[in-house]
ZAVORO-21958 format. One record per residue (C-alpha): residue number from 0; y, z, x negated. Coordinates in steps of 0.25 Angstrom, whole numbers, plus 5000, padded with zeros to 4 digits. Example, Ala and Ser with C-alpha at 12.3 -4.5 7.8 and 13.67 -1.06 7.14 Angstrom:
ZAVORO-21958
  num    c2    c3    c1
    0  4982  5031  4951
    1  4996  5029  4945
//
This chain:
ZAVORO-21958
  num    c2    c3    c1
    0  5060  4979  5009
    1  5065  4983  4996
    2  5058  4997  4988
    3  5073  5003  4989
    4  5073  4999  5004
    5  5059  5004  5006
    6  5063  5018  4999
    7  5075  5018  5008
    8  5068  5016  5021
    9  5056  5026  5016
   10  5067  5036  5014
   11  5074  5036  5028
   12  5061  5033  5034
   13  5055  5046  5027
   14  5069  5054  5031
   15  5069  5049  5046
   16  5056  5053  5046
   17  5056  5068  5041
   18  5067  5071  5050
   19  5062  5067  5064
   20  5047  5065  5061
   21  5040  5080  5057
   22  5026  5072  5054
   23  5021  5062  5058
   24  5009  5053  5050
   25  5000  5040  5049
   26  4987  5036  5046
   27  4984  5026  5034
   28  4993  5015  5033
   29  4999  5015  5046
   30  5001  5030  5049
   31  5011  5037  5041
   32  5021  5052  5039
   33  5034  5057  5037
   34  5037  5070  5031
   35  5050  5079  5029
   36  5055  5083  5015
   37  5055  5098  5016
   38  5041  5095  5010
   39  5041  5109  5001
   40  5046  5120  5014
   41  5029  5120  5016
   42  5019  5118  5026
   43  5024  5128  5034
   44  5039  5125  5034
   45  5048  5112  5035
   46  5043  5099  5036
   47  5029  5103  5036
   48  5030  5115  5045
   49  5034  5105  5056
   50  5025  5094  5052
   51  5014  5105  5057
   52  5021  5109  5067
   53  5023  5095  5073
   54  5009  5092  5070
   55  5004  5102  5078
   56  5013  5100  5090
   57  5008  5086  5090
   58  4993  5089  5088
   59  4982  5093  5097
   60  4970  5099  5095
   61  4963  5087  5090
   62  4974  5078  5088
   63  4988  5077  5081
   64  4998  5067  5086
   65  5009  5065  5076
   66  5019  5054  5077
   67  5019  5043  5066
   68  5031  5038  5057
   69  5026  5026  5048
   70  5032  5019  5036
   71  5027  5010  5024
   72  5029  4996  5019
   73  5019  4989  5028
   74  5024  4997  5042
   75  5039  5001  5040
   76  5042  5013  5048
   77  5033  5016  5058
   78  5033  5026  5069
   79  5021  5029  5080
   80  5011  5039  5084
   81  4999  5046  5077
   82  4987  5056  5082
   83  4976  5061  5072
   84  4963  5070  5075
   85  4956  5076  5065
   86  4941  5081  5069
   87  4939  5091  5062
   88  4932  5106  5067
   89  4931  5119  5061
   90  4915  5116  5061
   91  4919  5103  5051
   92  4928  5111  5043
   93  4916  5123  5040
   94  4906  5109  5037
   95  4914  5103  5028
   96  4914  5091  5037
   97  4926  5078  5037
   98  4935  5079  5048
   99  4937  5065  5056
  100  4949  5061  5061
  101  4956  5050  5070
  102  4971  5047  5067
  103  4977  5036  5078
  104  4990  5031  5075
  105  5001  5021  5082
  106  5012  5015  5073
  107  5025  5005  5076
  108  5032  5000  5063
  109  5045  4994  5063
  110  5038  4984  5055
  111  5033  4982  5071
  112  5019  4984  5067
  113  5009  4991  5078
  114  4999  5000  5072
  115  4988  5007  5081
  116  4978  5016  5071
  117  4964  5025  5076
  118  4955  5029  5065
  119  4942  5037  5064
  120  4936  5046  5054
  121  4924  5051  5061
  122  4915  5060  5053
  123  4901  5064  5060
  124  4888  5070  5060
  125  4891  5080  5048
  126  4900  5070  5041
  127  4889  5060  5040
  128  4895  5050  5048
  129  4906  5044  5048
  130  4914  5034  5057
  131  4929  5027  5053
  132  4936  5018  5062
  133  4949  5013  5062
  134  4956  5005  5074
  135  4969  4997  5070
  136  4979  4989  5082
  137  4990  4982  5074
  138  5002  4974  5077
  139  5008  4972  5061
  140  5017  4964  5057
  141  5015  4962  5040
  142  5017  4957  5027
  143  5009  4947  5020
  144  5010  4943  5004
  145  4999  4934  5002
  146  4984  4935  4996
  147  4985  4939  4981
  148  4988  4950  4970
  149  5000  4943  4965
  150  5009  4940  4976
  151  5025  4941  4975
  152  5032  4951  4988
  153  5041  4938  4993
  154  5026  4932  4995
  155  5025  4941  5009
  156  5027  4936  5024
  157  5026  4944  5036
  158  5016  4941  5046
  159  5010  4950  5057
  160  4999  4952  5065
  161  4992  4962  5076
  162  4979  4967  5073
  163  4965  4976  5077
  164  4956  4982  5065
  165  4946  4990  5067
  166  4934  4997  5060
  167  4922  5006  5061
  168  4915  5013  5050
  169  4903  5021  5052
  170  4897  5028  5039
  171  4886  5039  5039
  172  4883  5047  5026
  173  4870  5042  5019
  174  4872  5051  5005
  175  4882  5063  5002
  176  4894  5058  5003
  177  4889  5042  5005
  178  4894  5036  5018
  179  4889  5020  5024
  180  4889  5014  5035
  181  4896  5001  5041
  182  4908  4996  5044
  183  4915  4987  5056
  184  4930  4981  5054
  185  4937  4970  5064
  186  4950  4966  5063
  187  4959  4956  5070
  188  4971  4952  5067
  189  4983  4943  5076
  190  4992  4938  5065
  191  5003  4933  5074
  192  5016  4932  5065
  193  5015  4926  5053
  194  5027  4921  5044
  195  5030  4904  5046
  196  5026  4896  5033
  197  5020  4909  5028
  198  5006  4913  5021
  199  4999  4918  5033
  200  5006  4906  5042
  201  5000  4896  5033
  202  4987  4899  5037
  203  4980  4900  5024
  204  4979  4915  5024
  205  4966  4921  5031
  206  4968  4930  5041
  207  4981  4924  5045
  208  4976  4918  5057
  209  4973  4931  5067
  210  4960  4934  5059
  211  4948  4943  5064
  212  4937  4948  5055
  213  4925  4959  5060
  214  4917  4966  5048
  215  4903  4974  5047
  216  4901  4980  5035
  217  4899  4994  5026
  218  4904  5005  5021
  219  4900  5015  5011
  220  4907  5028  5006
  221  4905  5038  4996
  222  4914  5050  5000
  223  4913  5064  4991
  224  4928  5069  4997
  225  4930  5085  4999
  226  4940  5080  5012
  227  4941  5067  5018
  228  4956  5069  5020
  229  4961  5076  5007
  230  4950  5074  4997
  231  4950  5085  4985
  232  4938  5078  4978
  233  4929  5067  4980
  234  4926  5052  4981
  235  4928  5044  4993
  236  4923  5030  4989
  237  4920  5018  5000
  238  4913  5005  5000
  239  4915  4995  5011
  240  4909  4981  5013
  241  4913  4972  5026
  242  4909  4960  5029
  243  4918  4950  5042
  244  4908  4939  5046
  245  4910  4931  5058
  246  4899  4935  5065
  247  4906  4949  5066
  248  4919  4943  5072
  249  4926  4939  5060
  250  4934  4928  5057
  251  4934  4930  5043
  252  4921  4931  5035
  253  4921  4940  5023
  254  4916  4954  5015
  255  4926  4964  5009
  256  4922  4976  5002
  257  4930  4989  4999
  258  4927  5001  4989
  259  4937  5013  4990
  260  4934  5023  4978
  261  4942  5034  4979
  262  4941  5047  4971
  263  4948  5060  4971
  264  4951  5069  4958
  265  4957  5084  4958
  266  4966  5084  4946
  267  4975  5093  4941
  268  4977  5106  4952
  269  4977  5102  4966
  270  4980  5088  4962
  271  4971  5076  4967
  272  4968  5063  4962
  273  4962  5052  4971
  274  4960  5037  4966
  275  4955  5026  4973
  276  4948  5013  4968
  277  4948  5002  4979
  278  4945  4986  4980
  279  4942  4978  4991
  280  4935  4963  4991
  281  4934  4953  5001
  282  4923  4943  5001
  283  4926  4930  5010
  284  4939  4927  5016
  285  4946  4939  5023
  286  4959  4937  5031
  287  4969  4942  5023
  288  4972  4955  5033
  289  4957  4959  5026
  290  4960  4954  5010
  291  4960  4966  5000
  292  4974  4971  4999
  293  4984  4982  4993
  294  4995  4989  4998
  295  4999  4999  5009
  296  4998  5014  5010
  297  4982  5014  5007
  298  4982  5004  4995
  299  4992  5002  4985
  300  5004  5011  4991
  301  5018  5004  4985
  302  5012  4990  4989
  303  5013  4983  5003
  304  5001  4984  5012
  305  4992  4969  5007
  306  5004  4967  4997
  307  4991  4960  4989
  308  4979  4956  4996
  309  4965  4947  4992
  310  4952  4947  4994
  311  4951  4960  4982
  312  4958  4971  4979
  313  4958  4983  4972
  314  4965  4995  4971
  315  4968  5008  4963
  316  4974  5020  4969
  317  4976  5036  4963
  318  4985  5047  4970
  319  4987  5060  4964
  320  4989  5070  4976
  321  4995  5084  4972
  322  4999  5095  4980
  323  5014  5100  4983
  324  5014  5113  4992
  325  5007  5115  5003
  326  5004  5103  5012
  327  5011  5094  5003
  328  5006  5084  4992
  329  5009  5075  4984
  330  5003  5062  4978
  331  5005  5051  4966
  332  4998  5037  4969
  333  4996  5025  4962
  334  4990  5013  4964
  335  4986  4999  4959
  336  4980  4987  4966
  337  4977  4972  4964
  338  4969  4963  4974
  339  4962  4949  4969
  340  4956  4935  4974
  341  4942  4937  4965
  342  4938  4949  4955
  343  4942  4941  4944
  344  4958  4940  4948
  345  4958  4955  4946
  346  4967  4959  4934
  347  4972  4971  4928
  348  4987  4965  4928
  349  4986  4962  4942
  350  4986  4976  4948
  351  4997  4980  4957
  352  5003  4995  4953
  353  5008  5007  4963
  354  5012  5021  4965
  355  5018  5033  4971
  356  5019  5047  4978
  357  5018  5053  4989
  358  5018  5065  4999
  359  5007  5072  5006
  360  5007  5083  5018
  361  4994  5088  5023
  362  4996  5086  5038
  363  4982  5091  5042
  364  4973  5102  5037
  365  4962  5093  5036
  366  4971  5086  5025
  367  4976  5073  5033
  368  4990  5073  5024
  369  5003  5066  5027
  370  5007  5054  5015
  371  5021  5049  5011
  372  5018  5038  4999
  373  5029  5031  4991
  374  5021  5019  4984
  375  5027  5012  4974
  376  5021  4997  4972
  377  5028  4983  4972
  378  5036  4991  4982
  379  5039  5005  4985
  380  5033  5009  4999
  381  5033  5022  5009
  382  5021  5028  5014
  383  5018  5039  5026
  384  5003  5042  5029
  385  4992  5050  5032
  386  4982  5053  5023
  387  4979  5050  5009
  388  4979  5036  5004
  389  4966  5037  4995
//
């Protein structure tokens, strides 16, 4: 699809939506809001008066049920059902104490793509424990371009494929603010269309034959954030080694390792800046569902979801999140990206560049926010979203 096409679609996506849909939301790449334009008559009136007001006929005590309207590069327009619960007592409030949460979210693309999401954040014992899990059930038909950092767009071919991932994190705190414990993942995949002739039919690509890998590993974080959902100040940095053997169930063998340093800086009044370094290495051969990549609403908005994929990859992010009035925000993103066969075919020429701005509404008192991104990369996408990206 071409970027004017792309902007068209957005546009009478984004139109249909504020006039029949009040709000409605997603979590991380899959589950995503519209919004209405009277975004200046105030929390209390317009657009944002009903949003509440919707949201609190659909909500219980100790869930909200919101229906979910989807749209980006990877899914087209998607339309499902959501529910959220966020655990958090007037006792947590007084002690300062995270709030955990449990979003669950059905999606159908008109990209006929299935998506089934439950998450876990479970904060424990005072906030010395804590507990992640993420359970995904897939049928997605895709695009892929190939294994490299220099690969033309006409290189793509569409393939698709029906997968389960999941995985359990447990952490416990061992030093203020420093988190560890280990790490499980399993995914399988079923890649049952592939394109005739093509890349993935020939064969030579791993993972193109219905792979399976099953990892142990570890995770370590340091976390100095005033909130979990809308940090103020702090650092949020995370360490993560995984190793897929055989004798776990794997049919790849291989190690990967992840660091996600991310700071946040008040400037200016009322303004926030929050930057994130990230890279990712895989050691072994990992079928290509697994490789380091960039792309999608997480890493690299303005580019498709594993546009460029190897076995490393970096990546720079920085948004700018100003206040408007109210419930409403603003931000100014940028981004640049590059991934790499071996450390020494990194180059400062071989970067890949991005940007953009989006819209922001606090949904939830406990900061859970609404996110409408416009990425501008080697094409110009459309994000809605729940929660910040970095």
């Amino acid at each position: 699809m071409s970027n004017n096409s792309l902007i068209i679609v957005a546009s009478l996506v984004f139109a249909f939506s504020i006039t029949k849909v009040s709000g409605v939301f997603a979590q991380d790449d899959s589950l995503k809001v519209a919004m209405d334009t009277s975004i200046y008559e105030g929390p209390e009136g317009g657009l944002f008066g009903t949003v509440e007001k919707v949201l609190d006929v659909l909500s219980t005590d100790t869930w909200s049920f919101i229906p979910a309207v989807t749209y980006s590069p990877e899914t087209s327009l998607g339309v499902g059902a959501g529910a959220i619960k966020v655990f958090k007592s007037d006792k947590m409030v007084e002690q300062n104490l995270r709030p955990s949460s449990m979003p669950i979210t059905f999606i159908y693309t008109l990209k006929k793509q299935a998506i089934l999401e439950l998450d876990l954040d479970l904060w424990k014992n005072y906030n010395k424990d804590y507990i992640n899990a993420r359970l995904e059930l897939t049928k997605y038909p895709f695009k892929f371009y190939g294994i490299g950092n220099d690969l033309p767009s006409e290189n793509q071919e569409d393939y698709a494929s029906r997968y389960i991932y999941f995985h359990l994190n447990y952490m416990r705190r061992i030093l203020p603010h420093v988190y560890v414990g280990p790490r499980i993942e399993f995914r399988a995949d079923n890649v049952y269309e592939k394109k005739e002739g093509g890349m993935l039919d020939s064969g030579s690509i791993p993972g193109s034959e219905n792979p399976r890998v099953s990892g142990l590993g570890l995770k370590l974080n340091y976390d100095t954030r005033d909130d979990v959902f809308q940090p103020q100040s702090g650092s949020y940095h995370q360490f993560t080694w995984m190793s897929f053997q055989p004798f776990l169930g794997s049919k790849y063998t291989y190690n990967r390792y992840e660091l996600d340093l991310r700071k946040y800086v008040p400037v200016l009044r009322n303004k926030l800046l929050a930057v994130q370094a990230w890279w990712s290495f895989i050691e072994g051969e990992s079928p290509f569902q697994q490789m380091a990549a960039i792309g999608g609403s997480r890493r690299m908005r303005g580019y498709f979801e594993g546009r460029y994929r190897d076995k490393m990859a970096m990546v720079y992010q920085a948004e700018l999140r100003l206040p408007v009035y109210g419930n409403l925000g603003m931000v100014l993103f940028s981004n640049a990206g590059q991934v790499a066969d071996k450390i020494s075919t990194y180059g400062f020429d071989r970067f890949h560049y991005g940007g953009g701005f989006g819209i922001r509404y606090k949904l939830m008192d406990e900061g859970i926010n609404i996110r409408i991104d416009f990425g501008f990369g080697d094409q110009t996408a459309f994000y809605f979203g729940l929660n910040e990206v970095i």
